[in-house]
C-alpha positions as CSV (number, residue, x, y, z in Angstrom):
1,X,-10.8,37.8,-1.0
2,X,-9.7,34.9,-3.3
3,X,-10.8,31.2,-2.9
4,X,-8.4,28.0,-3.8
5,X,-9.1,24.2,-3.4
6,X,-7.3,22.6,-1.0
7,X,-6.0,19.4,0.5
8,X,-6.9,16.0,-0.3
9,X,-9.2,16.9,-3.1
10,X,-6.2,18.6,-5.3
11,X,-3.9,15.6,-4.3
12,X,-6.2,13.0,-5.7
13,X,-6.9,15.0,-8.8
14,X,-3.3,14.7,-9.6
15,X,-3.1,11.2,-8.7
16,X,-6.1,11.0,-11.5
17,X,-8.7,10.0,-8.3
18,X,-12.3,10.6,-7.9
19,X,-12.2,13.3,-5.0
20,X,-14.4,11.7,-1.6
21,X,-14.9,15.7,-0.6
22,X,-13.5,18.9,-1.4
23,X,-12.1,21.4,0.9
24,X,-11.4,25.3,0.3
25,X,-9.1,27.8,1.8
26,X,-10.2,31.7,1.7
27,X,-7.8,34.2,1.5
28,X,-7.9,37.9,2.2
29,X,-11.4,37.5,4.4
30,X,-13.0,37.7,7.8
31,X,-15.7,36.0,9.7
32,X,-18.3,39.0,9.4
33,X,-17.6,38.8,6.0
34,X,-18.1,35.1,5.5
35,X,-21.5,35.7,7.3
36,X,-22.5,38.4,4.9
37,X,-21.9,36.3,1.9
38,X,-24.6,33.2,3.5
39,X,-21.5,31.2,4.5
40,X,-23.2,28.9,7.8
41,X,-20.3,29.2,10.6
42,X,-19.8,25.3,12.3
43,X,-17.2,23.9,14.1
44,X,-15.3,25.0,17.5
45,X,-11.4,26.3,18.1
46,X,-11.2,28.0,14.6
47,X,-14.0,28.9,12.1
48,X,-15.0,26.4,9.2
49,X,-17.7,27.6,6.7
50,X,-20.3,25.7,5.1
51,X,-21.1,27.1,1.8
52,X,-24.8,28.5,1.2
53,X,-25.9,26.1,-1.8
54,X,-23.4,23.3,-2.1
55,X,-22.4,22.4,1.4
56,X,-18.8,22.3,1.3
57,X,-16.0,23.4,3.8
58,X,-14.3,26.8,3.6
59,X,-11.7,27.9,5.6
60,X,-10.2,31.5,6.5
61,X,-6.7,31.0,6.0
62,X,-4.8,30.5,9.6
63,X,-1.4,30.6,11.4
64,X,-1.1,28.0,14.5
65,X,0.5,28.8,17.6
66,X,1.3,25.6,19.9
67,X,0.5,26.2,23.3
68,X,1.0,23.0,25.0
69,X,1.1,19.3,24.5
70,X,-1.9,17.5,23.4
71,X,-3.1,17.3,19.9
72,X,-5.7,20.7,20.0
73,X,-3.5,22.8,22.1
74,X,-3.0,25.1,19.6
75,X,-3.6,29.0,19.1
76,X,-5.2,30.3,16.2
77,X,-5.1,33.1,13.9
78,X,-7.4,33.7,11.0
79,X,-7.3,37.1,9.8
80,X,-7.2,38.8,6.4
81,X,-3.7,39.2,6.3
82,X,-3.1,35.1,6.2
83,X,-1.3,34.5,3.1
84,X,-1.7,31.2,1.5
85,X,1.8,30.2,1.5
86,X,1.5,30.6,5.3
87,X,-1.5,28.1,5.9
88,X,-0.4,25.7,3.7
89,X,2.9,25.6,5.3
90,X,1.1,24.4,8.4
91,X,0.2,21.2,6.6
92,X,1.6,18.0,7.0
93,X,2.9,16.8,3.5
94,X,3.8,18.4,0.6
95,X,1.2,16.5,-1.4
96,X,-1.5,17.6,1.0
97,X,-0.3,21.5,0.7
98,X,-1.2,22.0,-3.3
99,X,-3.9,25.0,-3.8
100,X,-5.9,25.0,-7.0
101,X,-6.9,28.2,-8.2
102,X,-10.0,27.4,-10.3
103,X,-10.5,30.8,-12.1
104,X,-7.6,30.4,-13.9
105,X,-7.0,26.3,-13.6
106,X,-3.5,27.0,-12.0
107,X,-1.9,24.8,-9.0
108,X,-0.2,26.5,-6.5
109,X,2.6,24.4,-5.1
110,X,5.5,26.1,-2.7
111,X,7.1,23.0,-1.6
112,X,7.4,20.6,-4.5
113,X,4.4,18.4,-4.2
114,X,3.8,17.6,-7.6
115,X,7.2,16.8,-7.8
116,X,6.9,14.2,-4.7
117,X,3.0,12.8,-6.0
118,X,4.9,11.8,-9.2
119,X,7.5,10.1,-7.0
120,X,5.1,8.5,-5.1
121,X,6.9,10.2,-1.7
122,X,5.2,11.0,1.9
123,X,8.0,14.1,2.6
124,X,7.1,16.4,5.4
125,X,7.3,20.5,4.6
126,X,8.3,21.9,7.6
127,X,10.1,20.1,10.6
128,X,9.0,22.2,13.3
129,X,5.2,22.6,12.4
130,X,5.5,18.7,11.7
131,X,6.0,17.9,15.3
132,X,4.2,20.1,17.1
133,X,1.0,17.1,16.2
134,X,1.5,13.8,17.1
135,X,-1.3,12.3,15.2
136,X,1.0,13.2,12.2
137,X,3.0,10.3,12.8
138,X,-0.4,8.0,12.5
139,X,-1.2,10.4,9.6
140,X,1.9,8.8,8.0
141,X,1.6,5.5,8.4
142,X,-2.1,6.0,7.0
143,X,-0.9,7.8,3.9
144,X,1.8,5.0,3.6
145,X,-1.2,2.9,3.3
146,X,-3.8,4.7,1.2
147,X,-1.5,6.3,-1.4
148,X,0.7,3.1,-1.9
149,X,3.7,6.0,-1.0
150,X,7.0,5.7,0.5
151,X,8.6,7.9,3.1
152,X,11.3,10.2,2.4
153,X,14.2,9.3,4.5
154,X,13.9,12.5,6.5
155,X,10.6,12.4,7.6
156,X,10.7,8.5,8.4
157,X,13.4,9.6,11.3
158,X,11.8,12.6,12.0
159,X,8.8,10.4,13.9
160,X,11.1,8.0,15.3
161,X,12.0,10.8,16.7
162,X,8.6,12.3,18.3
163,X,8.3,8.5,19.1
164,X,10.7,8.2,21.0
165,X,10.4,11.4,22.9
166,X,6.7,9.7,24.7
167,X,4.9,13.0,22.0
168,X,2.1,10.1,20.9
169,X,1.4,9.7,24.4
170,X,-0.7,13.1,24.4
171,X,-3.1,11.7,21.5
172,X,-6.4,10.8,22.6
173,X,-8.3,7.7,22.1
174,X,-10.5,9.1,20.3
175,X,-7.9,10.3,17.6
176,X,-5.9,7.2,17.5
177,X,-8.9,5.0,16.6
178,X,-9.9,7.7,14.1
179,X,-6.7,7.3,12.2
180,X,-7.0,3.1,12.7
181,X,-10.6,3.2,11.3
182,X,-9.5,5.5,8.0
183,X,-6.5,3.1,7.4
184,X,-8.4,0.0,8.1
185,X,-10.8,1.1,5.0
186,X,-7.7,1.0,2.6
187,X,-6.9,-2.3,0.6
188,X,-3.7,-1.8,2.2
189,X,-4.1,-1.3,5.6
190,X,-1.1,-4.1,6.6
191,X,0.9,-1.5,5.2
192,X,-0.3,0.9,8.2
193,X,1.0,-1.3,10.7
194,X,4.0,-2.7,8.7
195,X,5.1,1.5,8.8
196,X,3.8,2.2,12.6
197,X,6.0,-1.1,13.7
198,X,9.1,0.0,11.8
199,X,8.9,3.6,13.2
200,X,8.4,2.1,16.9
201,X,4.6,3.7,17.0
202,X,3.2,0.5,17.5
203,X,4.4,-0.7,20.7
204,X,2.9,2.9,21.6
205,X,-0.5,2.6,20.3
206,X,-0.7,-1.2,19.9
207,X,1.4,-3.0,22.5
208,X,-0.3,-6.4,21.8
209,X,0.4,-6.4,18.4
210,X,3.3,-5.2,18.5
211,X,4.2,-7.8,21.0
212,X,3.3,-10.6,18.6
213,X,6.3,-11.0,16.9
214,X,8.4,-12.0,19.5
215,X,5.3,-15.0,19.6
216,X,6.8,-18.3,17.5
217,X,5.0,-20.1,14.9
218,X,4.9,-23.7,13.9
219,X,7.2,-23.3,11.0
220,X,5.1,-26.1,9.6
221,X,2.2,-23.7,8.5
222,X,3.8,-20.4,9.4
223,X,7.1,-20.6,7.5
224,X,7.5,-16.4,9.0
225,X,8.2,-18.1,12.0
226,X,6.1,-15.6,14.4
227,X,3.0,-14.1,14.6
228,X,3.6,-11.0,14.0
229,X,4.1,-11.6,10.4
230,X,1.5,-14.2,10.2
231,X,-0.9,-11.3,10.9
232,X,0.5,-9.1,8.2
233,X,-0.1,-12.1,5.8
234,X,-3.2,-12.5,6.8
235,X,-4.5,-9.0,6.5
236,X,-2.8,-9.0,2.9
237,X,-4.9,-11.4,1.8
238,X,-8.1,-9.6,2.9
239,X,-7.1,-6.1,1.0
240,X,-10.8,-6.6,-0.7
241,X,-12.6,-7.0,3.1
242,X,-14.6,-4.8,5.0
243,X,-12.5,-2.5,7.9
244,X,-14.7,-5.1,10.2
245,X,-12.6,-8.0,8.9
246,X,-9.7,-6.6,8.8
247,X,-9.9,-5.8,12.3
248,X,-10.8,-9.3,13.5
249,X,-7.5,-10.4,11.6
250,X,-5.4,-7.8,13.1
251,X,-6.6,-9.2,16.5
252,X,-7.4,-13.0,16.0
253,X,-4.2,-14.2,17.5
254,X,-3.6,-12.2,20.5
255,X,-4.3,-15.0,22.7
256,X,-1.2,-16.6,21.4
257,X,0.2,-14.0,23.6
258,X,-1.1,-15.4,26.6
259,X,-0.4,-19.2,25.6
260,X,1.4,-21.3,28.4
261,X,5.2,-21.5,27.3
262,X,5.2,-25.2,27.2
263,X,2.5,-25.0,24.5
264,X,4.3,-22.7,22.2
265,X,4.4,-22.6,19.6
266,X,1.2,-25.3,18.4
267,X,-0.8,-22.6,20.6
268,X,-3.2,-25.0,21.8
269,X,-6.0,-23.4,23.6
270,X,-5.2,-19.8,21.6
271,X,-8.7,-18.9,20.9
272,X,-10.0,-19.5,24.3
273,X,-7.3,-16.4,26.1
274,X,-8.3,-14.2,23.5
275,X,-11.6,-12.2,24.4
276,X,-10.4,-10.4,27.4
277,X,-7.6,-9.6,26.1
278,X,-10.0,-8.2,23.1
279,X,-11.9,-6.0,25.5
280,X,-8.9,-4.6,27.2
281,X,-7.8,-3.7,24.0
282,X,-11.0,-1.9,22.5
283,X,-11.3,-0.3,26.0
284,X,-8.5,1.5,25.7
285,X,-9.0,3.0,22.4
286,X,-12.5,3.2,22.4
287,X,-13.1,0.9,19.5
288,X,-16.9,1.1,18.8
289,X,-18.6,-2.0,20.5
290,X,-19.7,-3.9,16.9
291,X,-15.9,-4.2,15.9
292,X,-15.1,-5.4,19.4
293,X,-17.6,-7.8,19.1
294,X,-16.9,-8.9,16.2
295,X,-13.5,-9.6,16.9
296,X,-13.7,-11.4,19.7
297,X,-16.3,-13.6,18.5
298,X,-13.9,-14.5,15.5
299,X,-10.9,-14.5,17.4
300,X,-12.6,-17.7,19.5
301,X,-14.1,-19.4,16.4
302,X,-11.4,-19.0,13.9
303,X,-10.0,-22.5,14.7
304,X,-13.2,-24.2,13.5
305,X,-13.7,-23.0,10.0
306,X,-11.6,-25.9,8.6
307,X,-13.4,-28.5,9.9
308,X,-16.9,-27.1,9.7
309,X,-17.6,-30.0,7.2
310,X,-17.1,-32.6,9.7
311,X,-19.3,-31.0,11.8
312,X,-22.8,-32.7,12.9
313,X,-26.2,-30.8,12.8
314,X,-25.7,-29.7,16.5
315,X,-22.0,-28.3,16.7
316,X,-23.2,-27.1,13.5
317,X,-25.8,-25.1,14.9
318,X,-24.3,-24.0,17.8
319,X,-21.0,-22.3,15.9
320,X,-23.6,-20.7,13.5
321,X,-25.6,-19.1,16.3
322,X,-22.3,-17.4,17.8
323,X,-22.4,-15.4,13.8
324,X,-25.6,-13.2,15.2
325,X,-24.3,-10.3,17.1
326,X,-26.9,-7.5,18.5
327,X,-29.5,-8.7,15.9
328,X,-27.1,-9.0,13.2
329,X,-25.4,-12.3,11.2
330,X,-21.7,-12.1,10.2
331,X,-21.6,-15.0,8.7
332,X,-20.1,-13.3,5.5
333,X,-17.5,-11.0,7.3
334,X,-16.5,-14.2,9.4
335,X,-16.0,-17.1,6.3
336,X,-13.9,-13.8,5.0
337,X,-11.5,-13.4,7.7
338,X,-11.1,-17.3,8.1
339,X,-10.3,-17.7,4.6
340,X,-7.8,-15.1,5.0
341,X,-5.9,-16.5,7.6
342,X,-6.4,-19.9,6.2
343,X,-4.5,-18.2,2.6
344,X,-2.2,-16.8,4.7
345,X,-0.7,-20.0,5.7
346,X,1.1,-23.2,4.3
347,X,-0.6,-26.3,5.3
348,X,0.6,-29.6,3.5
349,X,-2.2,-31.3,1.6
350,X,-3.0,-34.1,3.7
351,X,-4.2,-31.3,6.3
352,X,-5.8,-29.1,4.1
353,X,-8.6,-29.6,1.1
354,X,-10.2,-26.8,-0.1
355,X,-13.1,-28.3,-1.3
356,X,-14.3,-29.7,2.1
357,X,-13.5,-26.3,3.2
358,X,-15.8,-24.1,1.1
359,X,-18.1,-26.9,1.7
360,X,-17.9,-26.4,5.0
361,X,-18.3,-22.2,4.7
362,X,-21.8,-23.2,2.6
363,X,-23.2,-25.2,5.4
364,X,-22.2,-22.7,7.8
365,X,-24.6,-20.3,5.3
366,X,-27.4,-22.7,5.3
367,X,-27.3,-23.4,9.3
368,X,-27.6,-19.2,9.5
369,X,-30.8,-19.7,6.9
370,X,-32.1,-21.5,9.2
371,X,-31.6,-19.9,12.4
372,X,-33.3,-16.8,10.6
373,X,-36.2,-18.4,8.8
374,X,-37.5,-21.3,11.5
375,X,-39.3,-19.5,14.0
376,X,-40.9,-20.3,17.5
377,X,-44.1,-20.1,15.9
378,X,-43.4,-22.9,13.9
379,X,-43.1,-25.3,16.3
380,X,-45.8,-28.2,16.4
381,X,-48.5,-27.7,18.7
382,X,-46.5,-24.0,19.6
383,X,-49.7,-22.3,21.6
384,X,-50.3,-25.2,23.9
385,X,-46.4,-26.2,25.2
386,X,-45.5,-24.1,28.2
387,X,-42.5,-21.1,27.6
388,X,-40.2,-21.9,30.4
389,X,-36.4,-23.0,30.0
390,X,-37.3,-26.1,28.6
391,X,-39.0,-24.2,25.5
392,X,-36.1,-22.6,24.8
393,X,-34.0,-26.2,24.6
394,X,-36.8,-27.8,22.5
395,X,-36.8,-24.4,19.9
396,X,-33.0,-25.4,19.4
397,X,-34.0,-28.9,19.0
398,X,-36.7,-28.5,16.6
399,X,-33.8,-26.1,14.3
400,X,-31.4,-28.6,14.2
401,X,-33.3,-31.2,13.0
402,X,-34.9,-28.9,10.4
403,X,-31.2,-28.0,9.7
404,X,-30.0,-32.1,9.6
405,X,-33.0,-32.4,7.0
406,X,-31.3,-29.5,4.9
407,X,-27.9,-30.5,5.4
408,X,-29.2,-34.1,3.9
409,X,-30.6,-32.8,0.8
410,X,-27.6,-30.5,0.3
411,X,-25.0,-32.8,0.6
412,X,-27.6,-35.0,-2.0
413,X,-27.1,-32.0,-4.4
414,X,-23.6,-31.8,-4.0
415,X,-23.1,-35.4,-4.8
């Protein structure tokens, strides 16, 4: 029985990485065995160990057998006679199939993936283990992402190939929004859908997006000329946001895609088509319900920001009270995606100060302090007035003119 380190753990050690998790392979062993040692079985399909003291996964060493056309029909076999060299050939890339002895501090590498880590190269090992899982072709474009790699030529055609034979069409929605969420945590997630556009796996996964860059732009701010590449711009410039931003970018424009063609391409009206097309979207893939939220709400607001420092106490009031979602302000994650898409564009100077606009992102701020910290209870005379619908319109109009008093001593400050 002999234990090696596996996976993404020995790849980001070479790439001189802090490891997130490490992952073992076990060699030369069974399941009894496993049990005798205190190694907790877990998992369904094939067995994963968790180790007695520290936690972490083993894993017998396995063959895979396909057996039909979704992403788990596969057969497994994990006995003792496994070799290494035959699990690790079951991997994806060759910098995800390095072993790591550590009783002797040796890597074992069969297929060259030092060689392609020091290239900086996403090459698959073995074309016909490759494509019997679709979600390796997401698993790609996530790498593409994450490691900052490129695509040796090979593998690049190899999924325009399962593309184009209908193979991601078997991957749940469960496991597409798995690999979305992982690449949307990278800096460089545009480079996830840059690479799933280019090998035709976005028209499969996200048709909408997809679809945006046959949308025009107003060359006058969006010198790409579409929005397709307006996105990518935008979600460039939030590389340092939260996944939650970078979702709302990816999304705020889809209503340009139901824009009357007379309009195009000033997209009057954008923000208003865009929720249900939102929902349609997150329905089909499942997308947790804050995220869809979230986007939508940002999707409708994000042609306010620039002039929130026009804005008088009441519209004021009202766009902040659209930030609280399920209990929770996202004010922050909001002003972040708007100033993305505002950085992601070229608008001449007599449309565009960026002093009245982080002005504007402040007040936004202090009209959320304000929707948080003035409570019903505070109202004058608050046991005696009746709570009926007419409460409810006088709470709003006792915040905003607490809020116009606050907005008049900051602007005093500012001055």
């Amino acid at each position: 029985m002999k234990v090696y380190q596996v996976g993404g753990a020995v790849r980001d050690r070479l790439l001189n990485k802090e490891p997130n998790d490490c992952d073992y392979v076990v060699v030369g062993a069974t399941r009894e065995k496993m049990q005798q040692l205190g190694f907790q079985e877990v998992g369904s399909g094939f067995p994963v160990f968790l180790h007695p003291q520290t936690k972490e996964e083993y894993a017998l060493a396995r063959r895979e057998i396909k057996t039909g056309d979704k992403h788990t029909d596969f057969k497994f076999i994990f006995d003792e006679h496994v070799t290494l060299k035959e699990d690790l050939e079951r991997r994806d890339f060759t910098c995800n199939a390095i072993a790591y002895d550590a009783k002797n501090g040796k890597y074992i590498d069969y297929f060259g993936g030092q060689n392609d880590i020091k290239k900086k190269l996403l090459r698959h090992i073995n074309a016909e283990h490759f494509t019997e899982d679709p979600l390796r072709v997401l698993r790609l474009c996530r790498f593409a992402a994450q490691l900052d790699f490129n695509v040796f030529p090979e593998t690049l055609e190899l999924c325009r190939t399962m593309v184009a034979r209908g193979m991601l069409k078997h991957l749940t929605a469960e496991r597409v929004w798995g690999e979305l969420f992982k690449a949307l945590k990278t800096p460089a997630f545009y480079k996830f859908i840059a690479m799933a556009r280019q090998i035709g796996a976005l028209k499969v996964i996200l048709p909408e997006i997809d679809a945006l860059w046959s949308v025009p732009e107003y060359k006058k701010y969006h010198p790409e000329g579409n929005t397709g590449e307006h996105t990518l711009q935008a979600l460039k410039q939030a590389s340092r946001s939260p996944a939650l931003v970078k979702f709302g970018l990816l999304l705020h424009d889809v209503g340009k895609l139901l824009t009357p063609k007379e309009e195009l391409p000033s997209h009057k009206g954008h923000a208003d088509h865009s929720r249900p097309l939102i929902y349609k979207i997150c329905r089909r893939l499942k997308v947790p319900n804050r995220f869809r939220d979230f986007a939508a709400m940002a999707a409708e607001q994000h042609m306010k920001f620039h002039c929130i420092s026009e804005m008088r106490a009441a519209s004021l009031y009202d766009l902040a009270e659209k930030m609280t979602l399920g209990h929770v302000c996202y004010v922050e994650e909001y002003i972040a995606l708007c100033q993305a898409d505002m950085a992601s564009t070229t608008m001449p100077a007599d449309d565009f100060n960026e002093a009245e606009v982080l002005l504007g992102a402040e007040k936004l701020e202090l009209a959320c302090r304000v929707i948080d910290m003035v409570k019903a209870g505070d109202i004058p005379e608050f046991a005696a007035l009746p709570k009926d619908e007419r409460f409810k319109q006088r709470l709003r109009e006792y915040k905003i003119g607490i809020l116009r008093v606050k907005l008049k001593n900051f602007c005093q400050e500012k001055d």
